[in-house]
Structure formats: C-alpha cells, structure tokens
C-alpha positions as CSV (number, residue, x, y, z in Angstrom):
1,X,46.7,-9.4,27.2
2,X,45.7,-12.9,26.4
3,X,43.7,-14.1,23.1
4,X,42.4,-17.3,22.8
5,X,40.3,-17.6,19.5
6,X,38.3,-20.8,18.4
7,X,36.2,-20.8,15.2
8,X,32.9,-23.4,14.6
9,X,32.2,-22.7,11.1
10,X,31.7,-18.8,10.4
11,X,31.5,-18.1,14.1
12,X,34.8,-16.7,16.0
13,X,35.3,-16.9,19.8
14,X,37.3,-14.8,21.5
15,X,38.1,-15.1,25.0
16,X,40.1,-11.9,26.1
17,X,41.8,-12.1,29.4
18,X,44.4,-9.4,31.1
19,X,44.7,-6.1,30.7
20,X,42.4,-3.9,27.6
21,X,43.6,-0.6,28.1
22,X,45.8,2.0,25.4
23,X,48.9,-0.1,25.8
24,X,47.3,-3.4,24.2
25,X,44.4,-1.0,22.0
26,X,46.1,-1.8,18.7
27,X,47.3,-4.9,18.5
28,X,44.0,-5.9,19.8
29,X,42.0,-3.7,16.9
30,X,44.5,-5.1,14.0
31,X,43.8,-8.9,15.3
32,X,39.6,-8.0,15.7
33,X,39.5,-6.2,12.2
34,X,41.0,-8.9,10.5
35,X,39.3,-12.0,12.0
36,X,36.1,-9.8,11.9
37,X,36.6,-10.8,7.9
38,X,36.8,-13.9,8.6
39,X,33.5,-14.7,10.2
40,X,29.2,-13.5,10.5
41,X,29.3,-13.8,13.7
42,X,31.7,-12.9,16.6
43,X,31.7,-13.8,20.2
44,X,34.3,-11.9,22.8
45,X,34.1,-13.3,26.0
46,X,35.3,-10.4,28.4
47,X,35.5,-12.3,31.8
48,X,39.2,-12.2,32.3
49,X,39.5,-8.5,31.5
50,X,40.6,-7.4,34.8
51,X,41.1,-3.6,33.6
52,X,39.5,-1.5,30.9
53,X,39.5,1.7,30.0
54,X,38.4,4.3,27.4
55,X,40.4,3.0,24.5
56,X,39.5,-0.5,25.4
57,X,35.5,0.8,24.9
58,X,36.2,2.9,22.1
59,X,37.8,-0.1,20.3
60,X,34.3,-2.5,21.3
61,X,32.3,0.9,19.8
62,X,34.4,1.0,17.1
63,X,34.3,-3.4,16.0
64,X,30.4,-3.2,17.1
65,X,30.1,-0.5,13.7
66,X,32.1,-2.7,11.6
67,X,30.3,-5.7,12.6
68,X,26.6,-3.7,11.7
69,X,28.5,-2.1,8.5
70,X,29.5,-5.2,7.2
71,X,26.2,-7.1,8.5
72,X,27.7,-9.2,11.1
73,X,26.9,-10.1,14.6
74,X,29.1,-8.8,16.8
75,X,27.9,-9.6,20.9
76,X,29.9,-9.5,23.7
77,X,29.2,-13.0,25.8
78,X,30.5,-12.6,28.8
79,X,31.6,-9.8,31.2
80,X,34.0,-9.7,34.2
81,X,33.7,-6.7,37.3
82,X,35.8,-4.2,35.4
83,X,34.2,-4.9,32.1
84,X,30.6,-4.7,33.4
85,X,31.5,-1.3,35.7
86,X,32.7,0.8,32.3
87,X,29.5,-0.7,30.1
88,X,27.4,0.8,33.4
89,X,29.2,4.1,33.4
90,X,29.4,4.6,29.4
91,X,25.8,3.6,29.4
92,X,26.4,1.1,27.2
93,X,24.6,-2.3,28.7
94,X,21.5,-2.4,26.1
95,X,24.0,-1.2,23.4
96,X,25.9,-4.6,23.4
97,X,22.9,-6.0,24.9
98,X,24.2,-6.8,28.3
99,X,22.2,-8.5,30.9
C-alpha cells in the first residue's frame, strides 16, 4: 500500500495504490484521520487499488462520516476494477457519488 498525498491550499490529494484490505486498514485510518484535520476538502483517487475488501469500505464509510461531521468534503475521484466492483455490491455508488 502506496500514499502519495499533494495538498493546493485546504485541499488534500490522495492517490492510494496497492492493496486496501485488513492488513493495511489502520495505518491507512491513522494517516486519513489526521490529514482529514488538515484540510475542507479531500480527494482519494482509488485507481491503483487493485484489491479491496470489507475493512477497506468500512474505513471509506467511516472517513465519509468524519468528513460530513466535521463539515468537509470528502469524494472519492477516481476508481479502479476492484474498487468500483465493492462500491456496486455494497450499494454504495450514489453514496460517494460515483459515476
């Protein structure tokens, strides 16, 4: 697991590439929570997530409620195959707003 952030102002970038699964959950939560702080707006770019699973979802759920909580915006820019397949079966495409 690969992050690659850039920041323009109050808005953070992060391009995510590699596995998002259990074994990567929490160091990916500690590093979204706290640059989350940072920001008031935030931008993951998800095409080089070549495997996701549930705690890889929970943890979008769970920095999308932060993000609304805190009054930020919190989108998710781009989408790779294995990205876009879990949005489709958590029914979760017109919660991040997902084309």
């Amino acid at each position: 697991m690969d992050i690659n952030v850039t920041k323009d102002g109050g808005v953070i970038r992060l391009k995510v590439t590699g596995e998002f699964n259990i074994y990567s959950a929490a160091d990916i939560k500690a590093r979204l929570m706290e640059l989350l702080s940072e920001c008031h707006k935030m931008e993951l770019d998800l095409e080089g997530v070549i495997e996701i699973d549930t705690s890889g979802v929970q943890l979008l759920l769970l920095a999308k409620r932060e993000a609304d909580m805190l009054g930020k915006d919190f989108r998710l820019s781009a989408c790779g195959d294995s990205v876009g397949s879990a949005m489709t079966l958590y029914n979760l495409k017109d919660f991040f707003r997902i084309q």
